[in-house]
Each structure stands twice: as C-alpha cells, then as structure tokens.
mmJSON file of the N, C-alpha and C atoms, coordinates in Angstrom:
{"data_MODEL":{"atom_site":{
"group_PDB":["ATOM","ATOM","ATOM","ATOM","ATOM","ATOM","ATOM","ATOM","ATOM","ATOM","ATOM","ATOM","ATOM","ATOM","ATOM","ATOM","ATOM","ATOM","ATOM","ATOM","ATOM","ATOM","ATOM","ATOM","ATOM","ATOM","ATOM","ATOM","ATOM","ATOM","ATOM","ATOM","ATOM","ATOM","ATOM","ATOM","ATOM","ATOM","ATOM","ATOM","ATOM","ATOM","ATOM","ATOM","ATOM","ATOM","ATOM","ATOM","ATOM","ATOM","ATOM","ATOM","ATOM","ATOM","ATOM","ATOM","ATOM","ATOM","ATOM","ATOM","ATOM","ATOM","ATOM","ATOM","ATOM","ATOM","ATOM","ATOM","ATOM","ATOM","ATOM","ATOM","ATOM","ATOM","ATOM","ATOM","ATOM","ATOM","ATOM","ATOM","ATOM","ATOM","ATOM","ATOM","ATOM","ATOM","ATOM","ATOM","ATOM","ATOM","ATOM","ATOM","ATOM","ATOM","ATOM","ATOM","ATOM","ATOM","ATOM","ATOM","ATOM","ATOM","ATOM","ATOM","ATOM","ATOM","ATOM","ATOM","ATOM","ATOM","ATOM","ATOM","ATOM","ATOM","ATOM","ATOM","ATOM","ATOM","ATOM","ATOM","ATOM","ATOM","ATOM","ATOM","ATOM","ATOM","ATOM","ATOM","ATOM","ATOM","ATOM","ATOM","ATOM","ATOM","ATOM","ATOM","ATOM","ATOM","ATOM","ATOM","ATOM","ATOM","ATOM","ATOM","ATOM","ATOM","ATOM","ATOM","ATOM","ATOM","ATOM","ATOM","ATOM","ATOM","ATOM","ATOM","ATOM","ATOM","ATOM","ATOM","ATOM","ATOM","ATOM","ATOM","ATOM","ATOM","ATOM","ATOM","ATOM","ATOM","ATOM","ATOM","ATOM","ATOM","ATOM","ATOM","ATOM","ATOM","ATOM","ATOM","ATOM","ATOM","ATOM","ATOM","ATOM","ATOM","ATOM","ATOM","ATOM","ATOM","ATOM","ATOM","ATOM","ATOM","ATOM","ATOM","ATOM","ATOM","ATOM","ATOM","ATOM","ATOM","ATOM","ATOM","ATOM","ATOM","ATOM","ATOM","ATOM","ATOM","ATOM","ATOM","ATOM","ATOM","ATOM","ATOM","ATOM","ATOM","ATOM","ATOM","ATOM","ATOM","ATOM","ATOM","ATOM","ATOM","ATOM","ATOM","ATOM","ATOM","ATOM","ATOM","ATOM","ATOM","ATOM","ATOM","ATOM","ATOM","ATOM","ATOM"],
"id":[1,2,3,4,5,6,7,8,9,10,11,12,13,14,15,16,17,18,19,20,21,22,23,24,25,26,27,28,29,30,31,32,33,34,35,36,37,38,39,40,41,42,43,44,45,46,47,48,49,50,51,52,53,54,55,56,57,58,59,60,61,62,63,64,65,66,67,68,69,70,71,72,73,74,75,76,77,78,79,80,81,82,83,84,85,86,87,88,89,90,91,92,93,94,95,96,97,98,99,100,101,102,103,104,105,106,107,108,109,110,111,112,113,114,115,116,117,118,119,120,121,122,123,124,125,126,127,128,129,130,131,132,133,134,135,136,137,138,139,140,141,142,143,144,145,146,147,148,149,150,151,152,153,154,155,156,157,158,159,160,161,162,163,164,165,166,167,168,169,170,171,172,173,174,175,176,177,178,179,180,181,182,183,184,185,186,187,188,189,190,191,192,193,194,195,196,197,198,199,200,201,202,203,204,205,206,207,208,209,210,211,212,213,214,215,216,217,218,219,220,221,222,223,224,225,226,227,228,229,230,231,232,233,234,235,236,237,238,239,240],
"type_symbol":["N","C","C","N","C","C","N","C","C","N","C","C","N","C","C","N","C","C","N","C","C","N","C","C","N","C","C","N","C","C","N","C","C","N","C","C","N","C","C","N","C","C","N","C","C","N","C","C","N","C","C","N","C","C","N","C","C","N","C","C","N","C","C","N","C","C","N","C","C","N","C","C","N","C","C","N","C","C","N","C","C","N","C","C","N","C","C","N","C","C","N","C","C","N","C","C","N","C","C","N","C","C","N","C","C","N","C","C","N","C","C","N","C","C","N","C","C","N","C","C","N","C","C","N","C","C","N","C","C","N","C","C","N","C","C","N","C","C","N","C","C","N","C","C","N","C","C","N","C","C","N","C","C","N","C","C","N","C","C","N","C","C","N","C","C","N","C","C","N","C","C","N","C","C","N","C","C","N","C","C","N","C","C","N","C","C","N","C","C","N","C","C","N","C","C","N","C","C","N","C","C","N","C","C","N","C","C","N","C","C","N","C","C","N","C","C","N","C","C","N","C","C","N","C","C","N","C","C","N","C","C","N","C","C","N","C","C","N","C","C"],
"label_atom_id":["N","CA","C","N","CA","C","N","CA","C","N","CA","C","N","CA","C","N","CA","C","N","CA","C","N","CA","C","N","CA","C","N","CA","C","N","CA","C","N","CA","C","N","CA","C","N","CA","C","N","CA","C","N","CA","C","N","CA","C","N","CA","C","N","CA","C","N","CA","C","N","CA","C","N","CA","C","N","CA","C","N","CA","C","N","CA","C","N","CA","C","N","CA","C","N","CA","C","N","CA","C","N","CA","C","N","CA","C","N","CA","C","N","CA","C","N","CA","C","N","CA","C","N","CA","C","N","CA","C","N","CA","C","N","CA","C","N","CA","C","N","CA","C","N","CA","C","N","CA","C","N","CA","C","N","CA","C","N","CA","C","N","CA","C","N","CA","C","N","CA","C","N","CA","C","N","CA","C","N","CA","C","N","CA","C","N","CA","C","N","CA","C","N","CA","C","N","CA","C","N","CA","C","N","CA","C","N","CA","C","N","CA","C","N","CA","C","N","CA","C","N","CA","C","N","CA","C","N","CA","C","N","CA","C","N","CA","C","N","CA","C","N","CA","C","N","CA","C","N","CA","C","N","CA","C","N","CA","C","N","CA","C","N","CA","C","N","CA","C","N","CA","C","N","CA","C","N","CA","C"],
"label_alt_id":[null,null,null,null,null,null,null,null,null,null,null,null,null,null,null,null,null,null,null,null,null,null,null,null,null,null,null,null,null,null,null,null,null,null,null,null,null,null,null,null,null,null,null,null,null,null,null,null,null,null,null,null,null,null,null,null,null,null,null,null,null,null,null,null,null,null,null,null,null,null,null,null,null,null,null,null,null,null,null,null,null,null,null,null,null,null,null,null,null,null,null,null,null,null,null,null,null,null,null,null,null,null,null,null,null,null,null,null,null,null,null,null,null,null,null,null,null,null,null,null,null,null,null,null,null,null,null,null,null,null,null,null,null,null,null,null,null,null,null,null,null,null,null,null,null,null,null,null,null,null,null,null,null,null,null,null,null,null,null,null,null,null,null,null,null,null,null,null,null,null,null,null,null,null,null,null,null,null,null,null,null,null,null,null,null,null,null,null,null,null,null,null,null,null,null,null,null,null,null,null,null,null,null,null,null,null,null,null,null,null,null,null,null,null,null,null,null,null,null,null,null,null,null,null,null,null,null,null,null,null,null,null,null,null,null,null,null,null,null,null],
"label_comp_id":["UNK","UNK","UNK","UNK","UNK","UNK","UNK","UNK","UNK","UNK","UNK","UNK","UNK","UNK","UNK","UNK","UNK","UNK","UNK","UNK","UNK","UNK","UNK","UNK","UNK","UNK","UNK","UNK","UNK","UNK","UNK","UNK","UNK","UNK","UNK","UNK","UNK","UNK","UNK","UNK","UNK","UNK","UNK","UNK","UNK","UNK","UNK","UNK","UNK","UNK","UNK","UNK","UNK","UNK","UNK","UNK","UNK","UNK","UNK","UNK","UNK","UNK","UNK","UNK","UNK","UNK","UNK","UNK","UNK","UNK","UNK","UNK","UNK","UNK","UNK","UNK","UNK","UNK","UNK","UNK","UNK","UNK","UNK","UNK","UNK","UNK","UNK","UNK","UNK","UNK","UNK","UNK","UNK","UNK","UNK","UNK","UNK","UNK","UNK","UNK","UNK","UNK","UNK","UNK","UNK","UNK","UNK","UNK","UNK","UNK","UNK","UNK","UNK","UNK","UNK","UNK","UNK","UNK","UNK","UNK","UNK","UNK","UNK","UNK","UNK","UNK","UNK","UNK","UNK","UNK","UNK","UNK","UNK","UNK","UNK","UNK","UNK","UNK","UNK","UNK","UNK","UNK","UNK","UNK","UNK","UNK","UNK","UNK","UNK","UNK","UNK","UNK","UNK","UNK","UNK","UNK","UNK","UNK","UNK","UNK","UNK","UNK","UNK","UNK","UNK","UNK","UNK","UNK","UNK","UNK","UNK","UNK","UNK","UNK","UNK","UNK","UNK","UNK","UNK","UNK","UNK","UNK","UNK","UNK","UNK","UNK","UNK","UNK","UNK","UNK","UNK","UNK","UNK","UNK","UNK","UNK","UNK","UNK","UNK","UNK","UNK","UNK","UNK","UNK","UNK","UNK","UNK","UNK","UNK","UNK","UNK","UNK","UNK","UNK","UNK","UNK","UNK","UNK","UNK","UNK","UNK","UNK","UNK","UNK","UNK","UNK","UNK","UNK","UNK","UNK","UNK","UNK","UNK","UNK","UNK","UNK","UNK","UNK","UNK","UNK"],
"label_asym_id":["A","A","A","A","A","A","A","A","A","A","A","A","A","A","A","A","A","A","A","A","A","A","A","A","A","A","A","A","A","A","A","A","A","A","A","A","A","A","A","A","A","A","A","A","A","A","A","A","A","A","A","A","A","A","A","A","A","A","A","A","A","A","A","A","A","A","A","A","A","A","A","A","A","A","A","A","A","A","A","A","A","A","A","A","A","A","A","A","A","A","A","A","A","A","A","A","A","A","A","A","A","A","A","A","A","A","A","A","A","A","A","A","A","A","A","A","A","A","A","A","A","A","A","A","A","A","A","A","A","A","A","A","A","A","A","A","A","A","A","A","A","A","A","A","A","A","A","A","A","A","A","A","A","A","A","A","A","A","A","A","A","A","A","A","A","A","A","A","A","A","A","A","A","A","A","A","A","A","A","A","A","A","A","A","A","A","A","A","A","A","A","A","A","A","A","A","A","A","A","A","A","A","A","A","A","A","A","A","A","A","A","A","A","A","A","A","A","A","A","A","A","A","A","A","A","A","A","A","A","A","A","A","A","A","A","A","A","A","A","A"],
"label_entity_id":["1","1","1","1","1","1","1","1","1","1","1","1","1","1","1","1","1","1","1","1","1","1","1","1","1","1","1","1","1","1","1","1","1","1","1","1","1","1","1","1","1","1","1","1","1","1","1","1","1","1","1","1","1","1","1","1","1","1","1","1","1","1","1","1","1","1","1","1","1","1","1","1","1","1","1","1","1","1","1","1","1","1","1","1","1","1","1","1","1","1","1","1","1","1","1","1","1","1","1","1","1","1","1","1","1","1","1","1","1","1","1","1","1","1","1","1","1","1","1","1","1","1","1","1","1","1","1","1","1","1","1","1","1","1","1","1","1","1","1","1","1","1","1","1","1","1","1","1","1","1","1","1","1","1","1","1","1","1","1","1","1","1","1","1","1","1","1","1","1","1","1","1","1","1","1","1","1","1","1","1","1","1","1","1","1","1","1","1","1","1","1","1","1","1","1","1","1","1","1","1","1","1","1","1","1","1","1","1","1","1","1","1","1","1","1","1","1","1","1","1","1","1","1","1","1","1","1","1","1","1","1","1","1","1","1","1","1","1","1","1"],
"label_seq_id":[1,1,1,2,2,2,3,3,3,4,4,4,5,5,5,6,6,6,7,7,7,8,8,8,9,9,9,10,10,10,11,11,11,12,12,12,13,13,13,14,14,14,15,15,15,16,16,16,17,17,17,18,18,18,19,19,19,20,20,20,21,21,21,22,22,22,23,23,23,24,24,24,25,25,25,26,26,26,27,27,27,28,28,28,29,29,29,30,30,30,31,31,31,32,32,32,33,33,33,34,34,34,35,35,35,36,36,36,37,37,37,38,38,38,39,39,39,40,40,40,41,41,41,42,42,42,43,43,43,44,44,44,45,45,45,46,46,46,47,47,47,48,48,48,49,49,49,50,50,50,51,51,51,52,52,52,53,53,53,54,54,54,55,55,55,56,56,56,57,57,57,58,58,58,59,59,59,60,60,60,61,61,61,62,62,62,63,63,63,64,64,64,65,65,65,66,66,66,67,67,67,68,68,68,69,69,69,70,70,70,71,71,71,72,72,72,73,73,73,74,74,74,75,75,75,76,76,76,77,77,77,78,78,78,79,79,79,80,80,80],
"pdbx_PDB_ins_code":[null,null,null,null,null,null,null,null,null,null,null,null,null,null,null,null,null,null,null,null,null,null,null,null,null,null,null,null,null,null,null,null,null,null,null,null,null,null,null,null,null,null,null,null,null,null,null,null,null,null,null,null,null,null,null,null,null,null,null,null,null,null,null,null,null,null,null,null,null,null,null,null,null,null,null,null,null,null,null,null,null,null,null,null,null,null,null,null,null,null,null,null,null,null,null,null,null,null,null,null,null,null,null,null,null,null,null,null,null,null,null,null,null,null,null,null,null,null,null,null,null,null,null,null,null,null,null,null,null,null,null,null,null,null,null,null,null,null,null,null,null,null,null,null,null,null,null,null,null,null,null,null,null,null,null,null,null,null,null,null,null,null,null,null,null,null,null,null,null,null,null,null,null,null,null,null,null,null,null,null,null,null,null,null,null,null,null,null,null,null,null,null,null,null,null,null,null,null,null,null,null,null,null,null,null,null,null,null,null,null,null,null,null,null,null,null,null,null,null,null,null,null,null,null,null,null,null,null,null,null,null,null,null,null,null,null,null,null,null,null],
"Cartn_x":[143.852,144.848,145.898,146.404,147.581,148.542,149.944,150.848,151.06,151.439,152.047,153.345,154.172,155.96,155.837,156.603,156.422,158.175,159.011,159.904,160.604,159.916,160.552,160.196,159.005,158.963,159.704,159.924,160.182,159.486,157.84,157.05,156.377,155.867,154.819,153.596,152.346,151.217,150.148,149.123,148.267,147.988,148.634,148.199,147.858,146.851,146.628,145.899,145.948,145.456,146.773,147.78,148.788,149.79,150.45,151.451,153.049,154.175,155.421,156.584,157.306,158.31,159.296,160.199,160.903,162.219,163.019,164.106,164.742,164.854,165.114,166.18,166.805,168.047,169.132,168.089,168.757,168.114,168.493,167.713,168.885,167.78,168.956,167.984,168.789,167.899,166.637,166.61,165.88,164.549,164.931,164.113,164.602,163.844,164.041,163.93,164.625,164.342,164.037,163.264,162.9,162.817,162.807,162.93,162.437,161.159,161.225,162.475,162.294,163.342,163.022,161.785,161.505,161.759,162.765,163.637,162.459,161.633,160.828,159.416,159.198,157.832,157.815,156.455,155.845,156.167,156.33,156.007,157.542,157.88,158.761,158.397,158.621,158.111,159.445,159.09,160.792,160.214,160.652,159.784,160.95,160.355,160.399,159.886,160.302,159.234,160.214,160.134,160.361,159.733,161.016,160.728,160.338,160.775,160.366,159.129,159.105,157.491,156.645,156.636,155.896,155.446,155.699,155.802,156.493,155.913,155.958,155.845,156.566,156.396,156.956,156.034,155.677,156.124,156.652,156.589,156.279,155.588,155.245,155.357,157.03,157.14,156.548,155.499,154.983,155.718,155.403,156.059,155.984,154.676,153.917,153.269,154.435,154.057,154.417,153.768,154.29,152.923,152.882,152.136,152.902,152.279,153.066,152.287,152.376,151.592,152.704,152.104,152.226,151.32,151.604,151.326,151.817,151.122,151.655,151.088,152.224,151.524,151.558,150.888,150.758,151.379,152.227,152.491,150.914,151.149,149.836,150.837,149.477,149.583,150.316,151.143,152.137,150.733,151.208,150.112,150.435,151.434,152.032,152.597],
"Cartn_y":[146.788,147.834,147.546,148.692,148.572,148.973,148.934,150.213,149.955,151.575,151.575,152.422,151.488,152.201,153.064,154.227,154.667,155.148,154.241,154.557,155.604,155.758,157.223,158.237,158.59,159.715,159.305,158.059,157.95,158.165,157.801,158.168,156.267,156.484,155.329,156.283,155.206,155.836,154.574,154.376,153.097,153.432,153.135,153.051,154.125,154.511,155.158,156.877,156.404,157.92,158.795,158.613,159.491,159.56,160.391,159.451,160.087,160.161,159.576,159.757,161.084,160.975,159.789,158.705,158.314,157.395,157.152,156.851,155.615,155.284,153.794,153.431,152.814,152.548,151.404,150.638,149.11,148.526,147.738,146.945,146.115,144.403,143.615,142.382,141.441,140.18,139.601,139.579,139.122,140.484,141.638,142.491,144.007,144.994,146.177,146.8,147.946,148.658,150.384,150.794,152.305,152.771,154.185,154.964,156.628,156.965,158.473,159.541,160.457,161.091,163.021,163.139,164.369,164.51,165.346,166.026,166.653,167.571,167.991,167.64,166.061,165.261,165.077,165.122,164.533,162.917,162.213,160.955,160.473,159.205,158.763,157.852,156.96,155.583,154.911,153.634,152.745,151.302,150.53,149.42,148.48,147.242,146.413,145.702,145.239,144.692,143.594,141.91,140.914,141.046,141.259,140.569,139.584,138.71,137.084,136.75,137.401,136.611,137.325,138.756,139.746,140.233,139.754,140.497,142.185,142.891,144.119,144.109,144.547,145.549,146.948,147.536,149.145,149.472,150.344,150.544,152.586,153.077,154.352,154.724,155.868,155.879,157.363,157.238,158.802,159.412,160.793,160.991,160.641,159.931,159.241,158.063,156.852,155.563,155.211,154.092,153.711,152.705,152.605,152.076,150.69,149.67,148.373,147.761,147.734,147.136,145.843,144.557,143.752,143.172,143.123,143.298,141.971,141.389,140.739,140.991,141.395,142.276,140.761,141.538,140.485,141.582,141.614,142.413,142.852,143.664,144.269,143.64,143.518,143.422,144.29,143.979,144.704,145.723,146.401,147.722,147.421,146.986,146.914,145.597],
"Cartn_z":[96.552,96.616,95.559,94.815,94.09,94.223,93.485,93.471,92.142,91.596,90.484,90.361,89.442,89.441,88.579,88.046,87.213,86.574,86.125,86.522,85.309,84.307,83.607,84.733,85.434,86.071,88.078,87.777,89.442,90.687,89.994,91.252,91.582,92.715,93.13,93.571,93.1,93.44,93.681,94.298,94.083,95.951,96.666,98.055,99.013,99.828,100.603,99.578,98.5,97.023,97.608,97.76,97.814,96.404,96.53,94.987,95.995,95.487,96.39,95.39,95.108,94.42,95.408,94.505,95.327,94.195,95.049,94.459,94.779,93.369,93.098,93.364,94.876,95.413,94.683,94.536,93.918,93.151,91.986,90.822,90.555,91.575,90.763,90.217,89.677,89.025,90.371,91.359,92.627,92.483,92.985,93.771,93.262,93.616,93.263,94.858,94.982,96.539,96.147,96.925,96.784,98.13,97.824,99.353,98.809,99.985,99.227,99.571,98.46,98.731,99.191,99.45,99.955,101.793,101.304,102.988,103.713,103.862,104.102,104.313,104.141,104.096,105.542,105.749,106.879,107.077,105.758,105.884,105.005,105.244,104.576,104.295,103.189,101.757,101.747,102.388,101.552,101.497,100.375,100.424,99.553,98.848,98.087,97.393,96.057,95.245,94.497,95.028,94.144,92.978,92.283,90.664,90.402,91.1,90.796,91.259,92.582,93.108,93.287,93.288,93.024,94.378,95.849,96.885,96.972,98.022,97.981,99.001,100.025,101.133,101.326,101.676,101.717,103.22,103.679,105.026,105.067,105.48,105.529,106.849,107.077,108.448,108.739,109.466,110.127,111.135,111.712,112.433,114.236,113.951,115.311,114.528,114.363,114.021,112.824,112.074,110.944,110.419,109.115,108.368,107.638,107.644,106.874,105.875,104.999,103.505,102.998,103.136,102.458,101.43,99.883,98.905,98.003,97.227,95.969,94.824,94.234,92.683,91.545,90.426,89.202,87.94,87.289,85.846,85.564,84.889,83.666,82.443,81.202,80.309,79.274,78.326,77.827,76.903,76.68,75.495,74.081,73.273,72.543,72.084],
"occupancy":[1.0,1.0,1.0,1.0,1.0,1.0,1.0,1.0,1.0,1.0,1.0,1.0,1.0,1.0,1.0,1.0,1.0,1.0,1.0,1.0,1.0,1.0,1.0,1.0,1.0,1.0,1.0,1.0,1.0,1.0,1.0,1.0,1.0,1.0,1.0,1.0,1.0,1.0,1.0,1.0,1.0,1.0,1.0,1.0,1.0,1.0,1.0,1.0,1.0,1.0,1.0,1.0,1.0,1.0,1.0,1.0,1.0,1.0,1.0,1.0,1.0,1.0,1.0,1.0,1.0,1.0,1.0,1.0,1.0,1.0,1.0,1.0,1.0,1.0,1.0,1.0,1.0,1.0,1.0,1.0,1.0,1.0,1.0,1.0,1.0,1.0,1.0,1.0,1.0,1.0,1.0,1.0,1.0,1.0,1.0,1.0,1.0,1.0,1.0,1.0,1.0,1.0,1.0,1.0,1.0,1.0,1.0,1.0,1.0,1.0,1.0,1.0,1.0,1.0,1.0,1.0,1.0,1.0,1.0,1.0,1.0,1.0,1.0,1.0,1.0,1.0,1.0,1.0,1.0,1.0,1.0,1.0,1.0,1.0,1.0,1.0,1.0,1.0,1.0,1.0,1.0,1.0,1.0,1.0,1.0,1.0,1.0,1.0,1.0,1.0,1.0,1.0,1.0,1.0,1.0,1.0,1.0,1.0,1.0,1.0,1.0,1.0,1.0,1.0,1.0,1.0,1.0,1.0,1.0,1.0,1.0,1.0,1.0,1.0,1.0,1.0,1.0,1.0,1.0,1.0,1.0,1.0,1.0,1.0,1.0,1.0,1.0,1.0,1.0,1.0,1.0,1.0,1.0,1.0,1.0,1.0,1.0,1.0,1.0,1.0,1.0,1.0,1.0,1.0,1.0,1.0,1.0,1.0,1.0,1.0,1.0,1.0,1.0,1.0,1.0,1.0,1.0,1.0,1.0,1.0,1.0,1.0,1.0,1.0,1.0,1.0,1.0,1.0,1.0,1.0,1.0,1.0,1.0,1.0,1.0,1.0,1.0,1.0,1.0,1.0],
"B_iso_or_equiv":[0.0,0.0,0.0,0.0,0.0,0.0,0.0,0.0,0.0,0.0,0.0,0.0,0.0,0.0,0.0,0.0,0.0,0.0,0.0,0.0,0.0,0.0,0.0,0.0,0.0,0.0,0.0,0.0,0.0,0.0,0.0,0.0,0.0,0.0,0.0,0.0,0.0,0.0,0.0,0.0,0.0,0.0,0.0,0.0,0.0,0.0,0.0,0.0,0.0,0.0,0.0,0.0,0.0,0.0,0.0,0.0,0.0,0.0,0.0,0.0,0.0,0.0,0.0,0.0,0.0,0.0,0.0,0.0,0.0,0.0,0.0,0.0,0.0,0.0,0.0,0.0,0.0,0.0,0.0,0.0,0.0,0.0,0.0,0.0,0.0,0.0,0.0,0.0,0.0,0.0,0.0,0.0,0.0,0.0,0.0,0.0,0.0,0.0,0.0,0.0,0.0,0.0,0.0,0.0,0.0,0.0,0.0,0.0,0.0,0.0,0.0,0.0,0.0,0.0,0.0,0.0,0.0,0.0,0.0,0.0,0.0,0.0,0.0,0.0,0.0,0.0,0.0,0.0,0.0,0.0,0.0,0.0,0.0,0.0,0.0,0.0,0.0,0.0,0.0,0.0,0.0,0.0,0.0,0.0,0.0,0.0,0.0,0.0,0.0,0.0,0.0,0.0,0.0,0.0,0.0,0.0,0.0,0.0,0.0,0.0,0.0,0.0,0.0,0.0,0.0,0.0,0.0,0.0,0.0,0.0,0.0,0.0,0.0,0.0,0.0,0.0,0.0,0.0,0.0,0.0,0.0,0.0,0.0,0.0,0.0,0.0,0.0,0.0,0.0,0.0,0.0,0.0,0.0,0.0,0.0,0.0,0.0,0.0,0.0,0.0,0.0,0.0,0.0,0.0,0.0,0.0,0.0,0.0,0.0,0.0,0.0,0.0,0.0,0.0,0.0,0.0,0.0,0.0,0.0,0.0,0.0,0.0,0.0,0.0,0.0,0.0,0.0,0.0,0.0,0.0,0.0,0.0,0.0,0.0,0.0,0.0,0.0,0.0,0.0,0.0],
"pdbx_formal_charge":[null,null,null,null,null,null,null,null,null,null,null,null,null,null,null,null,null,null,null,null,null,null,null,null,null,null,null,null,null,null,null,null,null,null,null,null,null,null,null,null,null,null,null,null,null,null,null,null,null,null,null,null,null,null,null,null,null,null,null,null,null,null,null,null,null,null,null,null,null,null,null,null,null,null,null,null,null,null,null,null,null,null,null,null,null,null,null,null,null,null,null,null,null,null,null,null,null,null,null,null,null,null,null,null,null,null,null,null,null,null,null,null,null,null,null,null,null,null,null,null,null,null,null,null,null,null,null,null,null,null,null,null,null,null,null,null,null,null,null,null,null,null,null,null,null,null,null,null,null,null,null,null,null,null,null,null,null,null,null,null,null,null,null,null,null,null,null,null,null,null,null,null,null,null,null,null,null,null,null,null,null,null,null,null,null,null,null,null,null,null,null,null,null,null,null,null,null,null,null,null,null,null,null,null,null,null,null,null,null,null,null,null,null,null,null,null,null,null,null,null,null,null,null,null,null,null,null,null,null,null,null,null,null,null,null,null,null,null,null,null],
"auth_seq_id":[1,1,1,2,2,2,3,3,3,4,4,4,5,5,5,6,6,6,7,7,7,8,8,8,9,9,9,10,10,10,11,11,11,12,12,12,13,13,13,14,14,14,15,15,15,16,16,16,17,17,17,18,18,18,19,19,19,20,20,20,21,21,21,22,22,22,23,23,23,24,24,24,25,25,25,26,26,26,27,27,27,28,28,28,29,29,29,30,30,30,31,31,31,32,32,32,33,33,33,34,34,34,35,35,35,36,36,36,37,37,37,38,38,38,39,39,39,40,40,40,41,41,41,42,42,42,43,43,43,44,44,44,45,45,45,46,46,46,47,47,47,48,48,48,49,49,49,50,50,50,51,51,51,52,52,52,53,53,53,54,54,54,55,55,55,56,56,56,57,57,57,58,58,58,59,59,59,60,60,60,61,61,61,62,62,62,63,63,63,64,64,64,65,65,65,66,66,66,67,67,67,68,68,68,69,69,69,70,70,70,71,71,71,72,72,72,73,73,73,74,74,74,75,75,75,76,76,76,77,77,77,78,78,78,79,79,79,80,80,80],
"auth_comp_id":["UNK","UNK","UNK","UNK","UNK","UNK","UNK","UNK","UNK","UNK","UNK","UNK","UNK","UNK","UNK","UNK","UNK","UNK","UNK","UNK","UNK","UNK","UNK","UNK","UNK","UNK","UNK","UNK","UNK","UNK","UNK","UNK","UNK","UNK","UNK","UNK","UNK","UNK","UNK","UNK","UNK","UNK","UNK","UNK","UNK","UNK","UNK","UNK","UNK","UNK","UNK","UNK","UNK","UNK","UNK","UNK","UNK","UNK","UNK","UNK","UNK","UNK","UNK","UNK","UNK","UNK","UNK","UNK","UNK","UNK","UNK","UNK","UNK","UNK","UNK","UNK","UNK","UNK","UNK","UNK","UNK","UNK","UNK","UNK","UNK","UNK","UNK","UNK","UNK","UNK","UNK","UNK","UNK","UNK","UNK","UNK","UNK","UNK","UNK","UNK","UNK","UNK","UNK","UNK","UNK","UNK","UNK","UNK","UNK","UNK","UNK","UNK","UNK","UNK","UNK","UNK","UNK","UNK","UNK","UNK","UNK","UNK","UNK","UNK","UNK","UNK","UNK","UNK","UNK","UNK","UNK","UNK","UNK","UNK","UNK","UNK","UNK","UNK","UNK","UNK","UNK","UNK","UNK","UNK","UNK","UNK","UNK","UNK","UNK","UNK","UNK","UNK","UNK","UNK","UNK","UNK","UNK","UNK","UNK","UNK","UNK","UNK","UNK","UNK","UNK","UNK","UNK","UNK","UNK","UNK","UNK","UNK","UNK","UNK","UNK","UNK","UNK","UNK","UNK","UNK","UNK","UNK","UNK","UNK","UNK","UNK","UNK","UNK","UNK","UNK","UNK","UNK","UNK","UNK","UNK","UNK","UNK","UNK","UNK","UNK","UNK","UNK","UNK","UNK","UNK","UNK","UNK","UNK","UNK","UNK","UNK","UNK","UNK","UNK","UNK","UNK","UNK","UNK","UNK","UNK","UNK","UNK","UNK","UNK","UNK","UNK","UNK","UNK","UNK","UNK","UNK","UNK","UNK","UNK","UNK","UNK","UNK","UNK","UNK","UNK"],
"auth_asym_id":["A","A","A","A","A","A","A","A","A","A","A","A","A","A","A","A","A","A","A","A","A","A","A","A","A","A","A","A","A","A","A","A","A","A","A","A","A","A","A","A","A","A","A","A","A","A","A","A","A","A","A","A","A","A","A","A","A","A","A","A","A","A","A","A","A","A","A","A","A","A","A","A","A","A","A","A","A","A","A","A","A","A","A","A","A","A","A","A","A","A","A","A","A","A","A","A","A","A","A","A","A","A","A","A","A","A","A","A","A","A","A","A","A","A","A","A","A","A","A","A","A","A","A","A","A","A","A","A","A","A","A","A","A","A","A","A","A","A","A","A","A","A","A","A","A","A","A","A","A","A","A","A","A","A","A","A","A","A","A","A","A","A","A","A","A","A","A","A","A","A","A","A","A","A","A","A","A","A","A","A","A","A","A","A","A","A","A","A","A","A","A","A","A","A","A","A","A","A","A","A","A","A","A","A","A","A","A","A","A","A","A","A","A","A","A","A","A","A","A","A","A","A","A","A","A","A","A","A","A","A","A","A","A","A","A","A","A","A","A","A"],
"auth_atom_id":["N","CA","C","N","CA","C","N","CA","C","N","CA","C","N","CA","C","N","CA","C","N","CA","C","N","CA","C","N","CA","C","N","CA","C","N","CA","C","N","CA","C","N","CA","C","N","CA","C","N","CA","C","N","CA","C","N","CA","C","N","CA","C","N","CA","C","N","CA","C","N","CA","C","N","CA","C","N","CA","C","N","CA","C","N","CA","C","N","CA","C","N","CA","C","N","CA","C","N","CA","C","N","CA","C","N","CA","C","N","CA","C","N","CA","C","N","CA","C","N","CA","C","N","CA","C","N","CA","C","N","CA","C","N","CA","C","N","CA","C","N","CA","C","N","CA","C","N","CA","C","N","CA","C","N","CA","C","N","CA","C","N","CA","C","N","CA","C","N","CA","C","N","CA","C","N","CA","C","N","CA","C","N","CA","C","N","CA","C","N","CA","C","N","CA","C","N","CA","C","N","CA","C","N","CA","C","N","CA","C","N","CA","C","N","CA","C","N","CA","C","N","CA","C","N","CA","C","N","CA","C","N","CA","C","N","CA","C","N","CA","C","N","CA","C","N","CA","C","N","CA","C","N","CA","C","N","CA","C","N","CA","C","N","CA","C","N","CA","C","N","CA","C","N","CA","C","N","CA","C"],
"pdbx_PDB_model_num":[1,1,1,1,1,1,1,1,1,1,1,1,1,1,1,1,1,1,1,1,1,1,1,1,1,1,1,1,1,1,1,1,1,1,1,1,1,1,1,1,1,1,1,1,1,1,1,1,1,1,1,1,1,1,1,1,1,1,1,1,1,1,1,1,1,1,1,1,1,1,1,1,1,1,1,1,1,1,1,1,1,1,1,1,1,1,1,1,1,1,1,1,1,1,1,1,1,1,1,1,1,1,1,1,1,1,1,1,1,1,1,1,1,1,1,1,1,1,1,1,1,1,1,1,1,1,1,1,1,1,1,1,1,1,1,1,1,1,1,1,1,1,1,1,1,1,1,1,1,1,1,1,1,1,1,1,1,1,1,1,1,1,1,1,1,1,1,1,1,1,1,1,1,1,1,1,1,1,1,1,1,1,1,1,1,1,1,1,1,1,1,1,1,1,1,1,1,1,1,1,1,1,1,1,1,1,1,1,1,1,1,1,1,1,1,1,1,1,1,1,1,1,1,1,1,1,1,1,1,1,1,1,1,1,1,1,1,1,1,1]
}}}
C-alpha cells in the first residue's frame, strides 16, 4: 500500500483507490498533519506523516466506524 502527497494540487491518493482533497494543517521540522476538507463527504481523512521517520497514520472516519492505516513510507527518488 502507498500514499501519495501531492502538495501543489493538495490531494492524497495511494490508499483504499480513493484520492482525498485535503488540507495541510501543519508543517514543521518533525511531522506534517492533514485533514480532509470536504463538508459534504461521507468520509473524513486526517492523518500524519513523520518527516524524519517516515511513519504515517491515516485515520478514515465513516459515518458507522472508522478505518486506521499505519504506514511507513520511504522518499521516491528525486526525477531531476
């Protein structure tokens, strides 16, 4: 399983084949935090992703239950 940030467009996509406009709450030297931001979703996205150690947790709250993804990512290779 993956996720991918996309942060010129502000989406996440990689888990569950969904993709997730969402909004980037906090960015500091430690960790980054996100949260979706569609009022009208069935589902809500808020998670975290260490910079440093590359943990991720995902939490996907339904409206009957919740989904929990713990994750450790690795960088991709720069293109350039």
């Amino acid at each position: 399983m993956g996720v991918i940030l996309n942060f010129a467009a502000k989406t996440i996509e990689g888990f569950d084949g969904r993709k997730y406009s969402i909004r980037i709450k906090d960015i500091s030297e430690l960790d980054l935090t996100f949260e979706s931001e569609d009022d009208g979703a069935t589902e809500t996205v808020m998670g975290t992703i260490g910079r440093v150690t590359g943990d991720v947790e995902i939490f996907v709250l339904h409206r009957v239950g919740m989904t929990y993804y713990s994750l450790n990512c690795r960088p991709t290779q720069r293109m350039f």
